[in-house]
ROSE-13715 format. One record per residue (C-alpha): residue in three letters; x, y, z. Coordinates in steps of 0.2 Angstrom, whole numbers, plus 5000, padded with zeros to 4 digits. Example, Ala and Ser with C-alpha at 12.3 -4.5 7.8 and 13.67 -1.06 7.14 Angstrom:
ALA506249785039;SER506849955036;
// end
This chain:
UNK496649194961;UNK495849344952;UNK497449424951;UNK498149274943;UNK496949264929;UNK497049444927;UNK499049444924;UNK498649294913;UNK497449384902;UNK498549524901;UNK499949424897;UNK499049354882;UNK498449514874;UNK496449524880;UNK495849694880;UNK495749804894;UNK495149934886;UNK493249994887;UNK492249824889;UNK490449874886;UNK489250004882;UNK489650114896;UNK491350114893;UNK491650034909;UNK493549974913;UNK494249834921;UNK495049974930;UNK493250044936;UNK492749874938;UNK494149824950;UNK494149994960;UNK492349964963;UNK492549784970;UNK493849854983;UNK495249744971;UNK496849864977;UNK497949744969;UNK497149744953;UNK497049914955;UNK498849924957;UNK499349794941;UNK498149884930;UNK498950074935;UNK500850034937;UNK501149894928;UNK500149924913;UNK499850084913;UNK498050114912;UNK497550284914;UNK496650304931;UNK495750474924;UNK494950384910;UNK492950394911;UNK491450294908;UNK490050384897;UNK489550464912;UNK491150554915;UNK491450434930;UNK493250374933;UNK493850254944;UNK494150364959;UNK492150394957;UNK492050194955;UNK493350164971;UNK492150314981;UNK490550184981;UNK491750024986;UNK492250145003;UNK494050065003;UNK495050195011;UNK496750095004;UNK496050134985;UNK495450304990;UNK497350324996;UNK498050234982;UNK497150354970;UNK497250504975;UNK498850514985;UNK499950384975;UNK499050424957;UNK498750594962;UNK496850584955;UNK495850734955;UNK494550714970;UNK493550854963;UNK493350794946;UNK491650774942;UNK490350654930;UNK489250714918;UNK487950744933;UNK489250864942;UNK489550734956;UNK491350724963;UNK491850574970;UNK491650614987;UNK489650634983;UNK489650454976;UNK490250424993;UNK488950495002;UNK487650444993;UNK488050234993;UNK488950265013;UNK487850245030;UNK488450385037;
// end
């Protein structure tokens, strides 16, 4: 169903460009709730850029690292080619975000 209503907003013109303060995408926004699909829609079919960052220099893959869904993790860095090194304004790689909000 969220799919759906994203196509649908799409479809009618609705922004998905930064939506608040931070600068945070729908992009970030479906990355982080493990939303692959979304993910996919948002990449391939309308092209939004997977390296665009919040105002902390966070980009999706950073977002996708704190959901722990391996498939987005794959999807980004193999399919998207995303950097996995990049890092935020703190110098934290996605791979740190990982670490830090994982039980491991």
């Amino acid at each position: 169903m969220f799919e759906f209503l994203v196509s649908k907003f799409v479809d009618i013109h609705v922004d998905i460009l930064p939506f608040d303060d931070n600068q945070v995408t729908p992009l970030h926004e479906a990355a982080l709730a493990g939303h692959l699909s979304i993910v996919k829609f948002l990449t391939i079919k309308k092209h939004c850029n997977p390296l665009c960052s919040d105002k902390n220099s966070a980009t999706p893959l950073h977002y996708a690292m704190m959901s722990g869904e391996i498939n987005i993790l794959t999807f980004f860095i193999e399919e998207l080619k995303c950097n996995p090194n990049v890092q935020d304004a703190d110098g934290e790689t996605p791979l740190r975000y990982f670490l830090k909000d994982s039980k491991v």
